[in-house]
N, CA, C and O atoms as CSV, one atom per row, in Angstrom:
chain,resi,resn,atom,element,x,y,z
A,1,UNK,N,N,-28.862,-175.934,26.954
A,1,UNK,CA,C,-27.779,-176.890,26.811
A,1,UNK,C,C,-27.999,-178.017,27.815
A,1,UNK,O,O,-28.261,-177.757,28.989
A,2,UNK,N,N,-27.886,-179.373,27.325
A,2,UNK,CA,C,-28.153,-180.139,28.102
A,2,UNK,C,C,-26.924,-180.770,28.629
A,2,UNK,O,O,-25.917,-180.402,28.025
A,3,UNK,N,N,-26.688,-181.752,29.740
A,3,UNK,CA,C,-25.352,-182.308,29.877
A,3,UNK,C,C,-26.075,-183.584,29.848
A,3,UNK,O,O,-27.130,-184.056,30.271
A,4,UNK,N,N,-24.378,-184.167,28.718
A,4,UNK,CA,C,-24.505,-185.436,28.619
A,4,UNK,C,C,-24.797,-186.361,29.757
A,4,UNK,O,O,-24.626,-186.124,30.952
A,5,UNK,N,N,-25.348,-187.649,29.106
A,5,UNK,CA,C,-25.823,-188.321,30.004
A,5,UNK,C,C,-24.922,-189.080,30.949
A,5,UNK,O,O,-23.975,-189.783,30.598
A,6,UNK,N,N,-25.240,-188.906,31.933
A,6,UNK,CA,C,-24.478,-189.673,32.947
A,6,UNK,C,C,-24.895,-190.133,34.369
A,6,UNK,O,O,-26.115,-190.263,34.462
A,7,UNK,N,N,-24.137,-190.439,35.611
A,7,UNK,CA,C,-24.420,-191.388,36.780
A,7,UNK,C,C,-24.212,-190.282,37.557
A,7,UNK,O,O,-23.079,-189.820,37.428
A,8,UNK,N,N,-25.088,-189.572,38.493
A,8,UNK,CA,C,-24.594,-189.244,39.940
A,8,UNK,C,C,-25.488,-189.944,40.975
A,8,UNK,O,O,-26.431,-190.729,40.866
A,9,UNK,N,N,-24.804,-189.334,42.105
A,9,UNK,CA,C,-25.531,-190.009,43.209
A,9,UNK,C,C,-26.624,-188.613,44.158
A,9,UNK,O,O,-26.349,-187.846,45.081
A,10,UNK,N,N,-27.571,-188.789,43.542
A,10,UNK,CA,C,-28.495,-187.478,45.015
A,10,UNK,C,C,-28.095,-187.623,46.367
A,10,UNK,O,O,-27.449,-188.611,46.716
A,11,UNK,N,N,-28.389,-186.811,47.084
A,11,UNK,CA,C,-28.822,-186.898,48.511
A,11,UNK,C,C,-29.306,-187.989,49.577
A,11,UNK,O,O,-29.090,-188.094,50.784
A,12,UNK,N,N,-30.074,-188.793,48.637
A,12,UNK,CA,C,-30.905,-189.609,49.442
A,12,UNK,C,C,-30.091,-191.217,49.100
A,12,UNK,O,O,-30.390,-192.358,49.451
A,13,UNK,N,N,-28.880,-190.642,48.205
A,13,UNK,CA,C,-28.288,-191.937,48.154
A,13,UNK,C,C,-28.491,-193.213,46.760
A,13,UNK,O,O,-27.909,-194.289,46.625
A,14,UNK,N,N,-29.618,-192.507,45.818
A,14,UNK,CA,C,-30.094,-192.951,44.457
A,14,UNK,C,C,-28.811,-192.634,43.790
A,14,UNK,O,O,-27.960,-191.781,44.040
A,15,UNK,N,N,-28.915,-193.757,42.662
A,15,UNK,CA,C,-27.805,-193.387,41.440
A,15,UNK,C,C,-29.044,-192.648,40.308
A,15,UNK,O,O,-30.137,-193.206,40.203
A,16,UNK,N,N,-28.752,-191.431,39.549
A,16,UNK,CA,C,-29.760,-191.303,38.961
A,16,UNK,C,C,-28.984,-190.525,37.755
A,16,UNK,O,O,-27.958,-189.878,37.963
A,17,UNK,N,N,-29.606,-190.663,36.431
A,17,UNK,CA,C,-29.063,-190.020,35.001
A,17,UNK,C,C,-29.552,-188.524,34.941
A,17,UNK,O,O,-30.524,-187.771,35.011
A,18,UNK,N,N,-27.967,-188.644,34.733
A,18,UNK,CA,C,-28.260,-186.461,33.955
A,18,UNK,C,C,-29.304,-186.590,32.721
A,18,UNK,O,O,-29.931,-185.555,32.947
A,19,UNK,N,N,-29.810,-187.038,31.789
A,19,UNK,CA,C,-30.113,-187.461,30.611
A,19,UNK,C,C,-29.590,-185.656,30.186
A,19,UNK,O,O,-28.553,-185.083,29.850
A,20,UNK,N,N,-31.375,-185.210,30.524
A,20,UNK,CA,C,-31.153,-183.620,30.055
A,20,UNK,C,C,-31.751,-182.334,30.838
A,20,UNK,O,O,-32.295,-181.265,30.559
A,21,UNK,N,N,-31.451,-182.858,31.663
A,21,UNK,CA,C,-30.925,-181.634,32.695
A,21,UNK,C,C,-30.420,-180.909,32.613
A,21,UNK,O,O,-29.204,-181.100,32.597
A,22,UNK,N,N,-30.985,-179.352,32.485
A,22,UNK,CA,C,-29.932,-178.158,32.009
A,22,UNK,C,C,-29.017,-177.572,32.873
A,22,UNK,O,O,-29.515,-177.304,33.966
A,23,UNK,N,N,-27.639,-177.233,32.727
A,23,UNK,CA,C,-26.741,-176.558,33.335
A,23,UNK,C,C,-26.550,-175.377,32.770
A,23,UNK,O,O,-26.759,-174.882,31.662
A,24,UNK,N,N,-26.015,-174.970,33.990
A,24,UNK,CA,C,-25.589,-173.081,33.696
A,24,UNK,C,C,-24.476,-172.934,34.016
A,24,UNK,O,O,-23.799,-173.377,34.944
A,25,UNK,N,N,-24.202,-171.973,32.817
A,25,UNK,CA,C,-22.644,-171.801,32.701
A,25,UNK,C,C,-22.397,-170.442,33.455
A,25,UNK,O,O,-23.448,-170.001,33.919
A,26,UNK,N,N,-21.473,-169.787,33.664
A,26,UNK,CA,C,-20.832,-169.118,34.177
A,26,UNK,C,C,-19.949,-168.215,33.200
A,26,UNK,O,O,-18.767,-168.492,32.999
A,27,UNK,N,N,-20.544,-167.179,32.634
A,27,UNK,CA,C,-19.410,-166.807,31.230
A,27,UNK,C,C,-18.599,-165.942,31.826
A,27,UNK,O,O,-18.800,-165.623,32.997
A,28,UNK,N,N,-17.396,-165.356,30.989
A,28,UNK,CA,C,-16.454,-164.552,31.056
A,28,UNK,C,C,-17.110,-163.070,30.522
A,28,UNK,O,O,-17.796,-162.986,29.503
A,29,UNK,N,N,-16.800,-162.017,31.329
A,29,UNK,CA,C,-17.891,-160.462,30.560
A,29,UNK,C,C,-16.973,-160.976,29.588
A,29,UNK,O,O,-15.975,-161.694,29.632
A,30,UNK,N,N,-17.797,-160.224,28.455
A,30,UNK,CA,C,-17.316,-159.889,26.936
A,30,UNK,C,C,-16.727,-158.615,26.859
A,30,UNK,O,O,-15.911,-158.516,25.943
A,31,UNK,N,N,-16.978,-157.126,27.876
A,31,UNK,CA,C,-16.214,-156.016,28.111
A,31,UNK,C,C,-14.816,-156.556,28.550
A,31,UNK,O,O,-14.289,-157.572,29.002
A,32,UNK,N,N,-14.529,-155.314,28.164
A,32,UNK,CA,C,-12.820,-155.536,29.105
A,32,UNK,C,C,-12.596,-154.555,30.096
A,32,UNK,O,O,-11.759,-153.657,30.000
A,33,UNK,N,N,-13.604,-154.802,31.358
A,33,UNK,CA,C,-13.321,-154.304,32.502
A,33,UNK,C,C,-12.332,-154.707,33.579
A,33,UNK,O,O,-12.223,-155.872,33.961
A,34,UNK,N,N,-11.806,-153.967,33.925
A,34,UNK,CA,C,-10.804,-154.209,35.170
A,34,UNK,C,C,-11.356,-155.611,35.911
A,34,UNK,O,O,-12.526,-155.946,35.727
A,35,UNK,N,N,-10.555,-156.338,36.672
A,35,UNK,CA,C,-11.001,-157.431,37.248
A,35,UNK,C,C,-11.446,-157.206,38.731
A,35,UNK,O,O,-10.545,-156.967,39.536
A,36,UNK,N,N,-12.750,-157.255,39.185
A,36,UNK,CA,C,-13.190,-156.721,40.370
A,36,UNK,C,C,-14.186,-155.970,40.231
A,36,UNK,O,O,-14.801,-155.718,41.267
A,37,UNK,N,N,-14.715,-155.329,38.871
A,37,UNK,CA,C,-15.473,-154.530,38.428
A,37,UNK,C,C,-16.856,-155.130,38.385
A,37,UNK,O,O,-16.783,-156.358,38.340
A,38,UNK,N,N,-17.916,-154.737,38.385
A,38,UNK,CA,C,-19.432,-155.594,37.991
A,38,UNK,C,C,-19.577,-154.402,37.525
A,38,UNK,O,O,-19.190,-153.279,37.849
A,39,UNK,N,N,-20.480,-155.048,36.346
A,39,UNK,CA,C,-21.405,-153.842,36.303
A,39,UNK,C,C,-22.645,-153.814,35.970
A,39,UNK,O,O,-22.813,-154.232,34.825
A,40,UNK,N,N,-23.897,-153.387,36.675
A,40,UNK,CA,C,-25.072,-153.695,37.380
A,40,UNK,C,C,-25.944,-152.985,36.889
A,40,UNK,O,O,-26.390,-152.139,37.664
A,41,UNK,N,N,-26.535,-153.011,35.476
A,41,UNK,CA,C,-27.437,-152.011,35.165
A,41,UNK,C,C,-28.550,-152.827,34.505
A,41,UNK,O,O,-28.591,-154.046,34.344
A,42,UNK,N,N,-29.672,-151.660,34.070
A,42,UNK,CA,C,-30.561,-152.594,33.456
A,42,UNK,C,C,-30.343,-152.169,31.999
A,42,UNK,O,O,-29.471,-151.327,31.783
A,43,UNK,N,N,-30.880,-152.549,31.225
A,43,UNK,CA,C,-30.917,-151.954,29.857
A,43,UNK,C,C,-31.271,-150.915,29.474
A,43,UNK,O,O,-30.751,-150.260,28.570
A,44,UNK,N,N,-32.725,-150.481,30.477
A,44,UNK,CA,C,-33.386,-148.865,30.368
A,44,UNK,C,C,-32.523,-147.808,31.274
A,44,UNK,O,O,-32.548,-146.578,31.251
A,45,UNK,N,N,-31.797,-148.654,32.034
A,45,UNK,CA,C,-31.110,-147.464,33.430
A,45,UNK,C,C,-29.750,-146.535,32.403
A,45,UNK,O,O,-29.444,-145.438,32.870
A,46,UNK,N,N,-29.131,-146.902,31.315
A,46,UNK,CA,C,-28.521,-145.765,30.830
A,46,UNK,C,C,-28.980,-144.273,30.179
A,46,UNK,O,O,-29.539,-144.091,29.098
A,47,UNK,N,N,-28.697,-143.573,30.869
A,47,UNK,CA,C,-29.269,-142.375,30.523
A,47,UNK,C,C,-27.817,-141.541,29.686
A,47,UNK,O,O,-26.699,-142.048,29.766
A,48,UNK,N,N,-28.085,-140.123,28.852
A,48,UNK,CA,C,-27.246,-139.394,28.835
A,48,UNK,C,C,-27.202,-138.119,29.752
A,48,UNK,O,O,-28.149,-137.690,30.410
A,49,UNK,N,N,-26.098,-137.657,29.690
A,49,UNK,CA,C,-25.558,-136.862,30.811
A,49,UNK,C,C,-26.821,-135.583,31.109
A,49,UNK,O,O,-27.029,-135.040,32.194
A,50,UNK,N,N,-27.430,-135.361,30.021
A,50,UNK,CA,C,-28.993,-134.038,30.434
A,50,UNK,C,C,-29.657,-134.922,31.182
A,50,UNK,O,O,-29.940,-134.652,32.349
A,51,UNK,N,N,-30.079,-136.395,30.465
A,51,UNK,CA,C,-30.754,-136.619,31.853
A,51,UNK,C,C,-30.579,-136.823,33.238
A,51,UNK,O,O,-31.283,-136.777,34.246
A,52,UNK,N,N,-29.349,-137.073,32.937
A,52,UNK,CA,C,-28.708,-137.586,34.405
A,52,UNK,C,C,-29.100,-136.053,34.968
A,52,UNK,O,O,-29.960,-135.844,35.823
A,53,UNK,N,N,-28.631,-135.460,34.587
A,53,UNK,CA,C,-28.805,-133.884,35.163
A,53,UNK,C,C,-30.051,-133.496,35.361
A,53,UNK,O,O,-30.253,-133.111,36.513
A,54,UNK,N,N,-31.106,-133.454,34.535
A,54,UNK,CA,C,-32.314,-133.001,34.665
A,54,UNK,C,C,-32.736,-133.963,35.893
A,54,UNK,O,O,-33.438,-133.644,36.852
A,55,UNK,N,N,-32.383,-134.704,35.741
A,55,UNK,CA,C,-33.239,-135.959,36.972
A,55,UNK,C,C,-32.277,-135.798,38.506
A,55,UNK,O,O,-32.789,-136.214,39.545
A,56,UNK,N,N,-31.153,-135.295,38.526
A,56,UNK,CA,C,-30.907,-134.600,39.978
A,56,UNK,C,C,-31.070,-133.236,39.865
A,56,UNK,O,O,-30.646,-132.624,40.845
A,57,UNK,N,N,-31.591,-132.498,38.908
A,57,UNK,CA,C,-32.507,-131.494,39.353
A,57,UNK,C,C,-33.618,-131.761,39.722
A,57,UNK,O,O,-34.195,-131.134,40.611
A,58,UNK,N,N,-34.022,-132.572,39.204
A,58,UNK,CA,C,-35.813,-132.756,39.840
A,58,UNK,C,C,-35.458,-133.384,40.828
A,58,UNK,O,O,-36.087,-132.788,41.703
A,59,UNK,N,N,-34.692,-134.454,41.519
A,59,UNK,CA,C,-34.410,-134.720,43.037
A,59,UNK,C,C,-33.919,-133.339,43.969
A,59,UNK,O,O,-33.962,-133.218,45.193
A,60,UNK,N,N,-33.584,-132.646,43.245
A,60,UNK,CA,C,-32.898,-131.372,44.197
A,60,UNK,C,C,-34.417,-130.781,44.537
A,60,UNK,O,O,-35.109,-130.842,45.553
A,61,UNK,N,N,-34.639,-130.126,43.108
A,61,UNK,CA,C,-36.057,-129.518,43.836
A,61,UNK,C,C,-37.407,-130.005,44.622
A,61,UNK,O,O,-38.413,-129.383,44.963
A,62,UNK,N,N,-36.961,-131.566,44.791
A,62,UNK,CA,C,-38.391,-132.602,45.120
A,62,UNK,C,C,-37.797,-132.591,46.452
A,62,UNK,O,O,-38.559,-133.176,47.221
A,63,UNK,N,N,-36.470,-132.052,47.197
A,63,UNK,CA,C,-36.166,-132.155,48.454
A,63,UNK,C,C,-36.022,-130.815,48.793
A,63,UNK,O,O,-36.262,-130.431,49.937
A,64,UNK,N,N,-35.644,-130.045,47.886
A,64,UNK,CA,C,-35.910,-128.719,48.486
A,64,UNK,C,C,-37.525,-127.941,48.830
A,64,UNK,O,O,-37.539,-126.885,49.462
A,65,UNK,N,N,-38.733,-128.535,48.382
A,65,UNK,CA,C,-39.763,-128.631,48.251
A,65,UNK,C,C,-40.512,-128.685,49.490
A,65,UNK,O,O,-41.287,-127.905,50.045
A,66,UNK,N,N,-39.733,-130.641,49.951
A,66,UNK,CA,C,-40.031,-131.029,51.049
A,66,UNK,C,C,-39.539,-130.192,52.007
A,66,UNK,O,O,-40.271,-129.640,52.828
A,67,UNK,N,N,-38.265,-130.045,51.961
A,67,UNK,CA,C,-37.330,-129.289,52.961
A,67,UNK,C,C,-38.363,-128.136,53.768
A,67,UNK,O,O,-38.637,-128.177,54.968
A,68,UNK,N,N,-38.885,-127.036,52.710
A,68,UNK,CA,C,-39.332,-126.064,52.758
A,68,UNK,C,C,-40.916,-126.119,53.768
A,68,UNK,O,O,-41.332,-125.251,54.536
A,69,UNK,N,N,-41.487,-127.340,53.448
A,69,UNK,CA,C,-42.735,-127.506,54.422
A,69,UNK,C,C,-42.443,-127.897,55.520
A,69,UNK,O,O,-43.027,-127.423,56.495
A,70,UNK,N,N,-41.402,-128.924,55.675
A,70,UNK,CA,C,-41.257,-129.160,56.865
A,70,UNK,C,C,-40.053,-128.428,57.873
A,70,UNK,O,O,-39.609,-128.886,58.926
A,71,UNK,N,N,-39.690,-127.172,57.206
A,71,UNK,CA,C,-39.406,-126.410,57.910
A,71,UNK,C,C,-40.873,-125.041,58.296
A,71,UNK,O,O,-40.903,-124.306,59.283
A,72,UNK,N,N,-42.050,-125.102,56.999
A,72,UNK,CA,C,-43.293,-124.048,57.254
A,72,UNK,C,C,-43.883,-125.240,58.833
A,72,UNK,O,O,-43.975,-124.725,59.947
A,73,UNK,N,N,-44.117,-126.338,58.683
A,73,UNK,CA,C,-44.470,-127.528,59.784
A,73,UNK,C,C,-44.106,-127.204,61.215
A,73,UNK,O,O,-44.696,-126.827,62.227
A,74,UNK,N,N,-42.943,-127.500,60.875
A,74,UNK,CA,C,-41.727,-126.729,62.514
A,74,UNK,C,C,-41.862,-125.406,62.846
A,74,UNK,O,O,-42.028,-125.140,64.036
A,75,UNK,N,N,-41.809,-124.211,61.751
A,75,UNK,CA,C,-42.487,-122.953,62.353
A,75,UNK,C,C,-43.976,-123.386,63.417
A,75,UNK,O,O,-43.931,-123.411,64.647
A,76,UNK,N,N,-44.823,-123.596,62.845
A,76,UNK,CA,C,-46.085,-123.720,62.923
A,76,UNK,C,C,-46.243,-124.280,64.282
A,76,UNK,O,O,-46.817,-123.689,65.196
A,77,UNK,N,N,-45.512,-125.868,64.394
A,77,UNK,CA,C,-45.568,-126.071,66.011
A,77,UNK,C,C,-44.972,-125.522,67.015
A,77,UNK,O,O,-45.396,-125.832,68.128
A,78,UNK,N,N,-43.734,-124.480,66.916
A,78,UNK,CA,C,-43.064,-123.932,67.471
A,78,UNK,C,C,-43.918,-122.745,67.787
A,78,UNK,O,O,-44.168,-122.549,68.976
A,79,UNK,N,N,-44.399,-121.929,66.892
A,79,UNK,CA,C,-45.416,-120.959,67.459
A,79,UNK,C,C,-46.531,-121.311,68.165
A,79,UNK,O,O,-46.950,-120.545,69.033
A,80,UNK,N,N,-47.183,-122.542,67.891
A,80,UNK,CA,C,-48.475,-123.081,68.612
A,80,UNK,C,C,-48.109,-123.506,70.459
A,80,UNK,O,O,-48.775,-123.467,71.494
A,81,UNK,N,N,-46.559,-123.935,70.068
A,81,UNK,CA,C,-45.719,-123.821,71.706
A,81,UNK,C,C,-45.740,-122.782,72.093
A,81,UNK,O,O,-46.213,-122.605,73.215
A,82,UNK,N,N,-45.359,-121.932,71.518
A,82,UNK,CA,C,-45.153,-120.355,72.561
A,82,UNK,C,C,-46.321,-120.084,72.898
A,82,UNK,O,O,-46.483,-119.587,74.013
A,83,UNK,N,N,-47.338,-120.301,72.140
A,83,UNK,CA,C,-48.272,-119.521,72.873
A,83,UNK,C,C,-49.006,-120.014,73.907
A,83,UNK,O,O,-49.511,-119.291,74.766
A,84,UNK,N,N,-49.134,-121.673,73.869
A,84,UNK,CA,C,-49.478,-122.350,74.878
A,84,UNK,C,C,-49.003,-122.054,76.384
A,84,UNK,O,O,-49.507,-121.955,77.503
A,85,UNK,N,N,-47.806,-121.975,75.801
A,85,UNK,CA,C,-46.696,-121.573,77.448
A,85,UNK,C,C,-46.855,-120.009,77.795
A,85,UNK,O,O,-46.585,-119.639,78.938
A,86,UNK,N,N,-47.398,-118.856,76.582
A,86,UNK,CA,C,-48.019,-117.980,77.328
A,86,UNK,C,C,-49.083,-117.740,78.079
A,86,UNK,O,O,-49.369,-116.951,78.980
A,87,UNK,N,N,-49.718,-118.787,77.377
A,87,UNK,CA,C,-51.232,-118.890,78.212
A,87,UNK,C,C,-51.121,-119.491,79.546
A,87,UNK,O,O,-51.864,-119.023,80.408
A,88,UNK,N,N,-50.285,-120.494,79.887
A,88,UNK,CA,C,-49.843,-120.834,80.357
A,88,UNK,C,C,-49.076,-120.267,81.592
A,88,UNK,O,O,-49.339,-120.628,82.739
A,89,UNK,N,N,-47.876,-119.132,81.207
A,89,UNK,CA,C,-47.686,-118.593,82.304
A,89,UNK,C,C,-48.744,-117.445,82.690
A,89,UNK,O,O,-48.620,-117.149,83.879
A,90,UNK,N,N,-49.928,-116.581,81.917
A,90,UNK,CA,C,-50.804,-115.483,82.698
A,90,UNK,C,C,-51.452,-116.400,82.893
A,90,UNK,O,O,-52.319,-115.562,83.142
A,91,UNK,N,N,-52.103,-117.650,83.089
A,91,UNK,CA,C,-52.688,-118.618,83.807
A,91,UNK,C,C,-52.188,-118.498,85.526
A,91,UNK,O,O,-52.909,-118.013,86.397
A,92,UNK,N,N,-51.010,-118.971,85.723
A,92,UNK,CA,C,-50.293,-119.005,86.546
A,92,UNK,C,C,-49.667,-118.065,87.243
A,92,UNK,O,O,-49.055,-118.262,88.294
A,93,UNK,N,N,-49.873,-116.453,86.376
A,93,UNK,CA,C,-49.560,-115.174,86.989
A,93,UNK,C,C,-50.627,-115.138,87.677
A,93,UNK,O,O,-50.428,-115.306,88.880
A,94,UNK,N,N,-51.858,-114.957,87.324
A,94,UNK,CA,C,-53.508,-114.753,87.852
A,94,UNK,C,C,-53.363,-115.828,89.523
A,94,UNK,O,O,-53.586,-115.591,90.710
A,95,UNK,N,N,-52.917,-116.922,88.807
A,95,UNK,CA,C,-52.754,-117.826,90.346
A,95,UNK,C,C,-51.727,-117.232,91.375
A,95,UNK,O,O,-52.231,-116.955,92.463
A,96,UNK,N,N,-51.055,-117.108,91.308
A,96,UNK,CA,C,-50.012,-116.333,91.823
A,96,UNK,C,C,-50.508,-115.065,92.572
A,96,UNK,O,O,-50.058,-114.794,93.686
A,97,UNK,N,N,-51.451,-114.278,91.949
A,97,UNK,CA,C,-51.634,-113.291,92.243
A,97,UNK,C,C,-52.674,-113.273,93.240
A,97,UNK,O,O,-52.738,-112.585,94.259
A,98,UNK,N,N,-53.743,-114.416,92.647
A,98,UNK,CA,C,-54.394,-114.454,93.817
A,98,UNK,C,C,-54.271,-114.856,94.828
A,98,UNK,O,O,-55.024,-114.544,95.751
A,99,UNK,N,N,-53.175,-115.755,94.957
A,99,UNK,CA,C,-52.341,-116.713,96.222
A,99,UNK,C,C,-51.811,-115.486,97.109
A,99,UNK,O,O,-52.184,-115.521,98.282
A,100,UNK,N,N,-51.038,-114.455,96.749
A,100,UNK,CA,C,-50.596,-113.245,97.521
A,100,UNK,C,C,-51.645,-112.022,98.400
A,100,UNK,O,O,-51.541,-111.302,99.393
A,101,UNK,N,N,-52.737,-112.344,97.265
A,101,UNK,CA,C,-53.361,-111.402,97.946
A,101,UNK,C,C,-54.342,-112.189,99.200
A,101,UNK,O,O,-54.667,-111.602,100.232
A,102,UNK,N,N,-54.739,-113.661,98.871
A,102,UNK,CA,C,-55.004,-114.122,99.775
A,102,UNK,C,C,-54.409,-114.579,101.002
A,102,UNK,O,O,-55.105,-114.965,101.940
A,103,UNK,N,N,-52.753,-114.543,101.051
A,103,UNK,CA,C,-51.687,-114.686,101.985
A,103,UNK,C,C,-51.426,-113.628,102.830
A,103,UNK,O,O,-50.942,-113.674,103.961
A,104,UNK,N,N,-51.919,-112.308,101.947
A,104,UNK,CA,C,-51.977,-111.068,103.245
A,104,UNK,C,C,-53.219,-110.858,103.787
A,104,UNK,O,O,-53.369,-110.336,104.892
A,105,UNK,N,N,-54.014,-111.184,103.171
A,105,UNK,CA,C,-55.832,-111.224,103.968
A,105,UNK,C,C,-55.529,-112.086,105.053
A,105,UNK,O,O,-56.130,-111.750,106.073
A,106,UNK,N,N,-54.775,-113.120,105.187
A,106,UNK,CA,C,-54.715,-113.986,106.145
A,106,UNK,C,C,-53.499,-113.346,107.158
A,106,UNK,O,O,-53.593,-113.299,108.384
A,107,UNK,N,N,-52.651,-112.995,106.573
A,107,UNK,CA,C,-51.833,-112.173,107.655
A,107,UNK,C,C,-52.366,-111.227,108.416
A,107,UNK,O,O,-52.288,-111.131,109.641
A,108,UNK,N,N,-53.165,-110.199,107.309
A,108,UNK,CA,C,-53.524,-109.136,108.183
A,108,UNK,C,C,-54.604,-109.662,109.363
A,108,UNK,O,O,-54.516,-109.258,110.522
A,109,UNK,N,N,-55.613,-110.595,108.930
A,109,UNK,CA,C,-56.518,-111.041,110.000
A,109,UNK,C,C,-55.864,-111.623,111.081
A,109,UNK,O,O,-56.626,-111.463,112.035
A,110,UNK,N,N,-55.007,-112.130,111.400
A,110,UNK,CA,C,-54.456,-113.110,112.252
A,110,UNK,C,C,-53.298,-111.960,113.303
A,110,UNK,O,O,-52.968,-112.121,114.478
A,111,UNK,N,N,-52.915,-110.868,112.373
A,111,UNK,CA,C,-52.072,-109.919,113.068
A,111,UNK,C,C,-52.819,-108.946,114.080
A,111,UNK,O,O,-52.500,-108.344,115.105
A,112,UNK,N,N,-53.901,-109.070,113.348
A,112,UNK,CA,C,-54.935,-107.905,113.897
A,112,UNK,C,C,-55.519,-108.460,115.031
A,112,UNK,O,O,-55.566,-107.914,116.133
A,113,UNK,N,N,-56.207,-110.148,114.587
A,113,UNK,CA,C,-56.542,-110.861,115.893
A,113,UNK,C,C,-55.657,-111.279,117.298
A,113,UNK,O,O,-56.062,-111.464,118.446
A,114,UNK,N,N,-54.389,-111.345,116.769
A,114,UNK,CA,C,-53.384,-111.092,117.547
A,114,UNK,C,C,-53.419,-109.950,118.908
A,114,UNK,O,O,-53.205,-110.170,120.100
A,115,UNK,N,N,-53.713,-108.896,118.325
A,115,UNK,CA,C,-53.648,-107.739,119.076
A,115,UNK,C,C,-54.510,-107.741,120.280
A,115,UNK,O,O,-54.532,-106.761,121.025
């Protein structure tokens, strides 16, 4: 649709003709939805109610799926922790142990040299 011809003025201050320059209209929906309503779909996005259903079953099970590894994931580093920190503490028992026994070698020598 073109608009008739006529005079405006641009930006820069030119007088210049609509001749046929297309405008866009703005229609009224043709539904009779409540006023405030949009409604935002595409043409392929209506489904019926199985699919709607089948397709949040397959989202249910595509997260319960995920869910499930990344809870096998979290096992996995959680055990690879414990054992680090066991190694970890008989690391540190062994140190320990030898720190004591070398703390009374030094006592006893020094008690004895004492004498």
């Amino acid at each position: 649709m073109a608009v008739p011809t006529s005079i405006y003025q641009t930006s820069t201050g030119q007088y210049t003709a609509t001749g046929d320059m297309p405008t866009y209209q703005i229609r009224a929906p043709t539904t009779a939805l409540p006023q405030g309503v949009v409604m935002a779909a595409s043409p392929g996005s209506l489904h019926s109610p199985q699919q709607l259903a089948e397709e949040a079953t397959r989202k249910r099970e595509l997260r319960l799926m995920k869910n499930r590894e990344a809870a096998r994931e979290c096992r996995r580093k959680k055990k690879e922790y414990v054992k680090c920190l066991e190694n970890r503490v008989a690391v540190l028992e062994n140190q320990n142990k030898t720190l004591i026994e070398e703390l009374k070698a030094l006592k006893d020598f020094y008690c004895h040299k004492a004498e």
